[in-house]
NUSE-894647 format. One line per 2 residues: their letters; for each residue x, y, z of C-alpha. Coordinates in nm, 4 decimals, always signed. Example, Ala and Ser with C-alpha at 12.3 -4.5 7.8 and 13.67 -1.06 7.14 Angstrom:
<nugus>
as	+1.2300 -0.4500 +0.7800  +1.3670 -0.1060 +0.7140;
</nugus>
This chain:
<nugus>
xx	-12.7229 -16.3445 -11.8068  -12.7787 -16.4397 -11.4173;
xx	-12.7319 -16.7925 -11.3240  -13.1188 -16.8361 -11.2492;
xx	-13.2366 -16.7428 -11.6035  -12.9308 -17.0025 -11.7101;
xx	-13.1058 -17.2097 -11.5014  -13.4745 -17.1278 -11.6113;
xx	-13.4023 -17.1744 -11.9628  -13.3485 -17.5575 -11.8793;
xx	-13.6622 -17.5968 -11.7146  -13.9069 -17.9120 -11.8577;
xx	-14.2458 -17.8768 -11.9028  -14.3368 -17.9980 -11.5641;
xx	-14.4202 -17.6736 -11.3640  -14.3381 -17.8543 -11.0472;
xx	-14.0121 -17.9843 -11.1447  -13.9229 -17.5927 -11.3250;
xx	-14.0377 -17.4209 -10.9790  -13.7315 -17.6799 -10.8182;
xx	-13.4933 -17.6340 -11.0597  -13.5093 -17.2219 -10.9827;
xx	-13.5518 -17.2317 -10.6130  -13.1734 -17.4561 -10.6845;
xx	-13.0475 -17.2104 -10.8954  -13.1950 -16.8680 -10.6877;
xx	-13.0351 -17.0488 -10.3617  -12.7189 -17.0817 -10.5598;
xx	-12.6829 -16.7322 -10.6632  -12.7650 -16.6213 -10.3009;
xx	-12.4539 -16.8025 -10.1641  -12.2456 -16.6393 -10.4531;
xx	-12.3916 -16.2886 -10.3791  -12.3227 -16.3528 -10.0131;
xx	-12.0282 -16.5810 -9.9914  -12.2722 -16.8701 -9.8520;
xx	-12.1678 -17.1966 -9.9602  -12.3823 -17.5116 -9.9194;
xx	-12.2309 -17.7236 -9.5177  -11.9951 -17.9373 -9.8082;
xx	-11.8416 -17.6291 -10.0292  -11.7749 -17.4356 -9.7431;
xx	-11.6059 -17.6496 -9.4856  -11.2309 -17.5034 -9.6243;
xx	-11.3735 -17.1224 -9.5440  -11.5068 -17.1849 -9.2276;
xx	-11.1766 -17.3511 -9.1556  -10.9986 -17.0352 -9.3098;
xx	-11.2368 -16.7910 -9.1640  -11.4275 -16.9322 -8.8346;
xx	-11.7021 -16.7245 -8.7320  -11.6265 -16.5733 -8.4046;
xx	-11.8039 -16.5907 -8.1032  -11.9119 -16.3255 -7.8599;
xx	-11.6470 -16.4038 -7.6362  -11.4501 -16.3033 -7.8889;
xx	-11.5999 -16.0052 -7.9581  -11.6321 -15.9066 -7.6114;
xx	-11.2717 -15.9986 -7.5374  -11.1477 -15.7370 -7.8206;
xx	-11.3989 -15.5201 -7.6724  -11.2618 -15.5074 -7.3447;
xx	-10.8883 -15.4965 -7.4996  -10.9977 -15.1581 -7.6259;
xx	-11.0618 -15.0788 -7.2810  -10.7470 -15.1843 -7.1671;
xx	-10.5594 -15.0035 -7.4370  -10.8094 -14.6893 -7.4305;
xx	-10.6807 -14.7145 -7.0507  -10.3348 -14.6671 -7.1036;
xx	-10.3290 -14.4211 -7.3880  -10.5388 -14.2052 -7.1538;
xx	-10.2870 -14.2670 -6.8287  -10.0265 -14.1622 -7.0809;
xx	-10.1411 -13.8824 -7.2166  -10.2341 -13.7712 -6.8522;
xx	-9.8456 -13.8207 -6.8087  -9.7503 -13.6418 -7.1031;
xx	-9.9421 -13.3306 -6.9553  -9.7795 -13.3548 -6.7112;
xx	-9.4289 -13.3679 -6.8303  -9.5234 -13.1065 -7.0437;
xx	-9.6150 -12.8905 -6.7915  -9.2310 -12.9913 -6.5641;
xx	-9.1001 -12.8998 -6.9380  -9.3213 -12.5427 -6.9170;
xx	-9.1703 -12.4489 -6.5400  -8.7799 -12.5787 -6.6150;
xx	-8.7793 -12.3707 -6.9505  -8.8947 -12.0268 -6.7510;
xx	-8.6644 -12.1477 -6.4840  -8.3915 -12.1852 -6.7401;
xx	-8.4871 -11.8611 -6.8616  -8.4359 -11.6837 -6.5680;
xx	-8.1276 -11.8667 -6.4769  -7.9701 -11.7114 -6.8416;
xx	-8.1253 -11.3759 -6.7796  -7.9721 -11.3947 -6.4534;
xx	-7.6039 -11.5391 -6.5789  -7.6528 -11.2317 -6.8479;
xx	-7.7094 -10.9908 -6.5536  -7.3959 -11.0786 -6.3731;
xx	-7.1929 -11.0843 -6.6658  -7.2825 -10.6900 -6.7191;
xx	-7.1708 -10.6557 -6.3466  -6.9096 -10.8263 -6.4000;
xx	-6.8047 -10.6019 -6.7121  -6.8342 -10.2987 -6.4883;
xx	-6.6500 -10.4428 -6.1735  -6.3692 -10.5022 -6.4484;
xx	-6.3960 -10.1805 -6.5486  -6.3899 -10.0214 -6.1642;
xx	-6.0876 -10.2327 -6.0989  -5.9180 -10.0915 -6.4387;
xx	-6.0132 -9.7350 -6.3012  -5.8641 -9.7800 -5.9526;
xx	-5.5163 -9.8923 -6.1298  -5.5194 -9.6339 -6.3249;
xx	-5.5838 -9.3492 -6.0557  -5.3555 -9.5251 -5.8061;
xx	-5.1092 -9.5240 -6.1149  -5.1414 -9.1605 -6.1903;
xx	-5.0561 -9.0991 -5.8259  -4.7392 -9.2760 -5.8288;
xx	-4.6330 -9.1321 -6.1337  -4.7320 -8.7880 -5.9403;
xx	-4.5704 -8.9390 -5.6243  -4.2312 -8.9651 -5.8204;
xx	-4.1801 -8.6585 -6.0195  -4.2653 -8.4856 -5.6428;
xx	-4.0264 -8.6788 -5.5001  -3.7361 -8.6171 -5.7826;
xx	-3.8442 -8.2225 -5.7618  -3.7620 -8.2519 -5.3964;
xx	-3.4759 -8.3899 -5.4368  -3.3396 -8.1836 -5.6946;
xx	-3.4543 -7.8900 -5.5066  -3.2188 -8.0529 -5.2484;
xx	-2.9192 -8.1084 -5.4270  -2.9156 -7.7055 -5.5395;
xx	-2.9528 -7.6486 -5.2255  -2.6578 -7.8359 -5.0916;
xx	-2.4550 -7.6684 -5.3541  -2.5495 -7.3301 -5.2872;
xx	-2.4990 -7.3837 -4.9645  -2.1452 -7.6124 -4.9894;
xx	-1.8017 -7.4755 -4.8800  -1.9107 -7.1651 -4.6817;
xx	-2.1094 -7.1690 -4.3321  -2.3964 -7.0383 -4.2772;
xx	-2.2165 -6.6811 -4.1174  -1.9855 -6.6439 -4.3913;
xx	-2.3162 -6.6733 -4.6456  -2.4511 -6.4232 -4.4601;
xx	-2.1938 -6.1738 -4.4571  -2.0260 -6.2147 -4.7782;
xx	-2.2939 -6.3890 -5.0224  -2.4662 -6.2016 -5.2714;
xx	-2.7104 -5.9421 -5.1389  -2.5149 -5.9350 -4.8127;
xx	-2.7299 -6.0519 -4.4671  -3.0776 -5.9365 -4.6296;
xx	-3.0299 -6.1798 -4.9813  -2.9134 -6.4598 -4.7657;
xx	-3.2585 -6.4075 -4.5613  -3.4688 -6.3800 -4.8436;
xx	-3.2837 -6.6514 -4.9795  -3.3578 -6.8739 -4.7037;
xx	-3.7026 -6.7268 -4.6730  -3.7706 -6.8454 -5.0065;
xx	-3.5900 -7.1592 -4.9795  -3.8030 -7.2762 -4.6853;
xx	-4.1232 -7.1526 -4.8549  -4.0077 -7.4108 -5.1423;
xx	-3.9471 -7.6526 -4.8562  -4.3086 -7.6409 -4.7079;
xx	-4.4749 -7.6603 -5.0441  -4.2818 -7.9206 -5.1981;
xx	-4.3623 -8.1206 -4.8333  -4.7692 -8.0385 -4.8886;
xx	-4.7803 -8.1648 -5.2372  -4.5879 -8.4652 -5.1524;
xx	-4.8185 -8.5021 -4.8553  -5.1172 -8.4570 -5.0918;
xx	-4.9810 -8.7012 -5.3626  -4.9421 -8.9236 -5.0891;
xx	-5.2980 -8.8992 -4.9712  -5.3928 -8.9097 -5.3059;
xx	-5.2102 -9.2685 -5.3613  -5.3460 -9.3980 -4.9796;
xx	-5.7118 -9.3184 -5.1516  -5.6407 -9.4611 -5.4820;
xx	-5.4705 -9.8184 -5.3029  -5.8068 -9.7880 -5.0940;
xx	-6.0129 -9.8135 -5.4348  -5.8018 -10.0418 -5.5638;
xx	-5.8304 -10.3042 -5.2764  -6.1977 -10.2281 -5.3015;
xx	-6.2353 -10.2786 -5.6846  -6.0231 -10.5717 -5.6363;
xx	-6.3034 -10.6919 -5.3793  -6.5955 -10.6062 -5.6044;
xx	-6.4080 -10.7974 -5.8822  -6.3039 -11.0820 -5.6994;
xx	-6.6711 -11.1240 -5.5403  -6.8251 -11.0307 -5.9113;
xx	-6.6332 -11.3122 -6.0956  -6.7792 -11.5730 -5.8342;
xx	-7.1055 -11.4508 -5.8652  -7.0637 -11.4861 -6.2406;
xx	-6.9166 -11.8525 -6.2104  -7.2416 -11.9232 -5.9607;
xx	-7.4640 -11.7862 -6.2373  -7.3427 -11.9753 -6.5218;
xx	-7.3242 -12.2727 -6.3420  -7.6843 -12.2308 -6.2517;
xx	-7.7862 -12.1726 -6.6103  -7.6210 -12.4830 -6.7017;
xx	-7.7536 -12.6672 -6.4735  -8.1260 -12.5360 -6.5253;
xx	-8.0813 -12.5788 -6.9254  -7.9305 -12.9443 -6.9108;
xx	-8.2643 -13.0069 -6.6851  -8.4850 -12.8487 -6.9905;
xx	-8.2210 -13.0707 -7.2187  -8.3248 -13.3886 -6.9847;
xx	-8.7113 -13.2641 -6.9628  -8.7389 -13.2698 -7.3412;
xx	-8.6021 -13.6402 -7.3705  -8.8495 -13.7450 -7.1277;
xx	-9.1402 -13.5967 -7.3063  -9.0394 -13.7163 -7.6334;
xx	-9.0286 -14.0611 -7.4501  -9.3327 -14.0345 -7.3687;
xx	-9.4627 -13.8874 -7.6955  -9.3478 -14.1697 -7.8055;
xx	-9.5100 -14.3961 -7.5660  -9.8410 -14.2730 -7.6255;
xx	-9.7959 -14.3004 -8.0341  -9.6744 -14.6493 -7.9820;
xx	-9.9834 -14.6835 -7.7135  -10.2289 -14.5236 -7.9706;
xx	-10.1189 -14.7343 -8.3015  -10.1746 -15.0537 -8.0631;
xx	-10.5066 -14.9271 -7.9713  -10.5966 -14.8489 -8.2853;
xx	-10.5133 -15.2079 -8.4025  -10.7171 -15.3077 -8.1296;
xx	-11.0271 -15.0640 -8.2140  -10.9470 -15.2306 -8.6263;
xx	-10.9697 -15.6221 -8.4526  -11.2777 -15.5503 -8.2474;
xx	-11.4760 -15.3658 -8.5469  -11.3487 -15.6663 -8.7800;
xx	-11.4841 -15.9591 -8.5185  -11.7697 -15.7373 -8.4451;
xx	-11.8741 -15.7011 -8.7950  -11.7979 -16.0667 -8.8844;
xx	-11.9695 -16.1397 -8.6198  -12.3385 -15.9529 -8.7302;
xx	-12.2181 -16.0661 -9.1025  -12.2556 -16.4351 -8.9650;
xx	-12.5390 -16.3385 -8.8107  -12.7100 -16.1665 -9.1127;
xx	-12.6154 -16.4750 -9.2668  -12.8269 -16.7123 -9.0558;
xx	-13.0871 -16.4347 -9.0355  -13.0697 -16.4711 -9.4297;
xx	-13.1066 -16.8277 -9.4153  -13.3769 -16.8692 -9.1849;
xx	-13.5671 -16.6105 -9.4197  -13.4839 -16.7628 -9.7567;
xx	-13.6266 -17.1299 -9.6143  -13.9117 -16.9552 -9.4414;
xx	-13.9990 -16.7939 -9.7615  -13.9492 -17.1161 -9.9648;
xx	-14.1467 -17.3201 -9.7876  -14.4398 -17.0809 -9.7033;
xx	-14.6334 -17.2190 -9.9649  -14.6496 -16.9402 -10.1812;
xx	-14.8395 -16.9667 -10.5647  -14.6667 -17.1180 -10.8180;
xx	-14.6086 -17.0213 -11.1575  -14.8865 -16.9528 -11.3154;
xx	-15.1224 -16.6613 -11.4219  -14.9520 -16.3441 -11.2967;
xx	-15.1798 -16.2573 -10.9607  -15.0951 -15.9971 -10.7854;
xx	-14.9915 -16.2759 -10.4734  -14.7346 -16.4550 -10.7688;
xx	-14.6093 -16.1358 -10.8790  -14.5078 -16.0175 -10.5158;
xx	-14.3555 -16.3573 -10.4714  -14.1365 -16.2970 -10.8031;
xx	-14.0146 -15.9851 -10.6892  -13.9399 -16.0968 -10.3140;
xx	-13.7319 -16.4151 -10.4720  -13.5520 -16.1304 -10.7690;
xx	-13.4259 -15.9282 -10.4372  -13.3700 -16.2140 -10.2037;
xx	-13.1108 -16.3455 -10.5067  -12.8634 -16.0648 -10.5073;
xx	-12.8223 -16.0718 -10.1013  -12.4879 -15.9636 -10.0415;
xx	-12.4229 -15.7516 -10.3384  -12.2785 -15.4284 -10.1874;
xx	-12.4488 -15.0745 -10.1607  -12.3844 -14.8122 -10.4823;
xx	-12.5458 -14.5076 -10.4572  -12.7523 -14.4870 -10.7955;
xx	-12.6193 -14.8197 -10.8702  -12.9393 -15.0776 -11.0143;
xx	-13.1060 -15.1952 -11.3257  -13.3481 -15.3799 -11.4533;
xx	-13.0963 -15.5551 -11.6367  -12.9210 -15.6419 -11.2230;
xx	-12.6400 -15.4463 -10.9984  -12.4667 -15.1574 -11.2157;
xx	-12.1966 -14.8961 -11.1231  -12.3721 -14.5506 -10.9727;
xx	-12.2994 -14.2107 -10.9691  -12.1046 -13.9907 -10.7625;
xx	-11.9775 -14.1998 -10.5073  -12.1152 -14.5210 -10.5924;
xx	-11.9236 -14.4447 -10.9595  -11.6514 -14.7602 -10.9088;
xx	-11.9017 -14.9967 -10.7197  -12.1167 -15.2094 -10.8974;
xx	-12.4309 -15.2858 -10.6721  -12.7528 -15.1523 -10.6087;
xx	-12.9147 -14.8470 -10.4160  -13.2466 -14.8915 -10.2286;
xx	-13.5191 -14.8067 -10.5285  -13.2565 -14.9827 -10.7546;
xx	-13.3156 -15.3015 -10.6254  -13.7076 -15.2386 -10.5924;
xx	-13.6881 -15.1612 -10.9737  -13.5022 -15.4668 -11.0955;
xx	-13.7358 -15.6665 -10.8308  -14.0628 -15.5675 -10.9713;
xx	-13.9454 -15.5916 -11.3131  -13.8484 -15.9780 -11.2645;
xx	-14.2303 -15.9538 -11.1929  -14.3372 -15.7566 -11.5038;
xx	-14.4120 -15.4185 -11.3244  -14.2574 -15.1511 -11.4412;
xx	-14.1205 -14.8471 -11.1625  -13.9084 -14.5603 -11.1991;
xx	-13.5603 -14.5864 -11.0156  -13.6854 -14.3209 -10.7303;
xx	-13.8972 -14.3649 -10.4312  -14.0978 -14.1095 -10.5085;
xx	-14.3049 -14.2640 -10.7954  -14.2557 -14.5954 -10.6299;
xx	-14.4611 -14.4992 -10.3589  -14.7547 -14.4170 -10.5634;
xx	-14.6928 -14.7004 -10.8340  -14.9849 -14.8875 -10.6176;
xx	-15.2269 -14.8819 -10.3700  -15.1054 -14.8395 -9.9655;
xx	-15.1525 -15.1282 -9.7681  -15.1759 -15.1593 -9.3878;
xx	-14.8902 -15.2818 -9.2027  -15.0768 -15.5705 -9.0443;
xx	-15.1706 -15.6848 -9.4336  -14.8155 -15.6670 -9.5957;
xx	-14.7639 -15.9890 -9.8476  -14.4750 -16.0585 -9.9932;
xx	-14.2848 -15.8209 -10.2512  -14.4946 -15.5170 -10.1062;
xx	-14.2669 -15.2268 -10.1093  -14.2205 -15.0662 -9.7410;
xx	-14.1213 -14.7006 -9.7017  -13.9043 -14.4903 -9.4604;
xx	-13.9286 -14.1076 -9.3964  -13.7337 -13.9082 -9.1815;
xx	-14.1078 -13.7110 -9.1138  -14.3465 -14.0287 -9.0860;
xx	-14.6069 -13.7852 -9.1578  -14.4701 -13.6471 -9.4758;
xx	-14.4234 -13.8429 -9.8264  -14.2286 -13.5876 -9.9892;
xx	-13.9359 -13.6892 -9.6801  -13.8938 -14.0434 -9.8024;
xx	-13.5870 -14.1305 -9.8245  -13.5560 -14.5615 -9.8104;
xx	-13.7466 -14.8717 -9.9385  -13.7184 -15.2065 -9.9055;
xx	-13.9159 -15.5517 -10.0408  -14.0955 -15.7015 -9.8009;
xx	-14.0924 -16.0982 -9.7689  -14.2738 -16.1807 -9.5004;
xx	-14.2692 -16.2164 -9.0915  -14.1704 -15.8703 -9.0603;
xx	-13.8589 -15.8507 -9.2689  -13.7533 -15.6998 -9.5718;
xx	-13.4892 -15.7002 -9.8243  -13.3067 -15.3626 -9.8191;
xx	-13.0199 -15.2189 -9.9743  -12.9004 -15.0253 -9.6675;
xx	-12.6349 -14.7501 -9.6834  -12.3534 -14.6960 -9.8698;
xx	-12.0500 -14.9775 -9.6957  -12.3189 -15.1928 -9.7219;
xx	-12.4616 -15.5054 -9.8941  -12.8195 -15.6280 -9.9826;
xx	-12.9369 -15.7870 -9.6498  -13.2409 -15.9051 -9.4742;
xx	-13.3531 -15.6761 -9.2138  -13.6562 -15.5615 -8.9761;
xx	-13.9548 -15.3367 -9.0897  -14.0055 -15.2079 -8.7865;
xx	-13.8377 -14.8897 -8.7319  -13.9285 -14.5795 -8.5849;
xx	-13.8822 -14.4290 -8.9563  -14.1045 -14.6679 -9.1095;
xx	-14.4231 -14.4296 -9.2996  -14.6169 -14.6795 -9.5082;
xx	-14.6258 -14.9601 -9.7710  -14.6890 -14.9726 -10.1656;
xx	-14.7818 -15.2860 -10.3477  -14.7327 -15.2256 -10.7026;
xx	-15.0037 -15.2814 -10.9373  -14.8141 -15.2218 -11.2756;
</nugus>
């Protein structure tokens, strides 16, 4: 049971003194649904919670700015790091390829130099067994030749005069051959030293190109080594510079929405006293004028109650459906139902029906508890798609969107198609 039908049960037989006693318990029940308290119940939450100011909000604003302002300097010098990163890596790249190239000629200058030795090897060993054939080839022919001159040889050695000349024929034939290979070998070592010295050159020059080339690809990978530290730096920079922006972004929308709560609040006020002390009927047989006044004071109770979509009784807030399942609140033509009900009119929970539960009145003729309509095509019913209670001076009691709470708001929107007042 809601605190005002606590509070109407109590009432005396005095209609005045039963019309006070509710306005005490509806005003009551609007600071609960809102979290109003009366200037003397409230004085430890305004303490707790003061209402901030616009230089508040547009200090936080212009934080935002600040912070927005250095995120986007960052990021700017994140692209650019990345993009030092992007030419050090192909630099490094082609510093390896490079280091990979000279070790290949360096492979083959090894194997050139290995070569050379072994040529200039094979010619001494050729070199030498020329040289001991020669000399052997001497020897024999010392010995053939020792103890007898060269007359005697002649005269008395085998063959006579003619073997001795064929003899020595032959013998300096041996001579001239054994001379040309030697000179041949020779030649054949002077070429092989000459390759040698020049593989020895190629290797020599080969190793320090090699030692040039992997100290270049050090160098250019211990640059993409120091590049990637300074971009994670600065990836970290901007995280840091994003999370303190985004408390920033979380502190203005809190001040900024405390701030339009605060002044919903006072908007709420001003209409609640406007609407109490605009003389309206009092209780008594159910006019259409009373009846609109009961439903405007039913909807102007629950102010503050939050948004669920499908959410709304007659009975007062309820859970919804889908996601307005695990709020307990009201939708738009939820609240208009439970309103008019207070007010013994019966609608459907759907603005469809609730615009044709009466007849349409004129904008410039709207009393209070007339039902006003929003479409997204002003010219079209069947696109209806909001409703709120009016309560007078061009204002309404609406429950807005879902993240929101029953509030007092403006009529006049560009959305705004037409107005209902219920005739049960």
């Amino acid at each position: 049971m809601s605190p005002g039908a606590a509070q109407t049960r109590r009432v005396t037989a005095s209609p005045t003194r039963g019309v006070v006693l509710r306005l005490a318990a509806f005003s009551s029940s609007v600071a609960i649904g809102m979290g109003l308290l009366a200037p003397a119940a409230s004085a430890r939450s305004a303490a707790a919670d003061p209402t901030p100011g616009p230089e508040d909000v547009e200090h936080s604003e212009q934080e935002v700015r600040d912070r927005a302002a250095e995120v986007g300097r960052t990021k700017a010098k994140l692209a650019q790091a990345d993009g030092e990163l992007d030419r050090l890596a192909v630099a490094a790249a082609a510093a390896v390829e490079r280091y990979h190239g000279e070790r290949l000629e360096l492979q083959r200058s090894q194997r050139a130099y290995q070569d050379a030795q072994a040529r200039l090897a094979e010619a001494d060993r050729r070199t030498e067994q020329t040289r001991a054939g020669l000399a052997s080839f001497a020897a024999q022919l010392y010995r053939t030749s020792t103890g007898y001159d060269q007359v005697s040889s002649a005269l008395v050695g085998q063959g006579g005069p003619q073997g001795f000349m064929d003899r020595a024929a032959l013998l300096e034939m041996l001579a001239e051959r054994r001379a040309a290979v030697v000179r041949r070998v020779e030649a054949s070592k002077s070429v092989a030293d000459v390759f040698r010295r020049q593989a020895q050159k190629a290797l020599d020059e080969q190793g320090a190109a090699t030692k040039r080339a992997e100290e270049a690809r050090r160098l250019a990978q211990e640059a993409v080594v120091s590049q990637q530290e300074s971009v994670q730096h600065i990836e970290a920079e901007k995280r840091r510079l994003e999370r303190r922006l985004g408390s920033a972004q979380a502190r203005a929308v809190r001040l900024k929405r405390a701030r339009e709560r605060a002044s919903e609040k006072v908007e709420a006020r001003k209409a609640r006293t406007a609407f109490i002390d605009s003389g309206r009927p009092q209780e008594g047989p159910a006019t259409s004028v009373a009846r609109g006044a009961i439903a405007a004071r039913a909807a102007l109770k629950w102010l503050g109650t939050p948004y669920s979509w499908g959410g709304g009784t007659t009975a007062g807030p309820s859970h919804g459906i889908a996601h307005g399942a695990g709020i307990r609140g009201f939708d738009c033509s939820g609240l208009a139902m439970y309103a008019w009900d207070k007010a013994g009119v019966g609608l459907d929970h759907w603005t469809g029906t609730q615009w044709t539960s009466g007849p349409h009145i004129p904008i410039d003729a709207l009393r209070p508890g007339d039902l006003v309509f929003f479409a997204k095509n002003t010219s079209d019913p069947g696109t209806i798609h909001h409703v709120g209670i009016y309560i007078g001076d061009g204002q309404m009691v609406e429950a807005p969107f879902t993240g929101g709470r029953v509030r007092v708001a403006g009529i006049h929107r560009g959305d705004l198609i037409g107005a209902t007042r219920p005739s049960g």
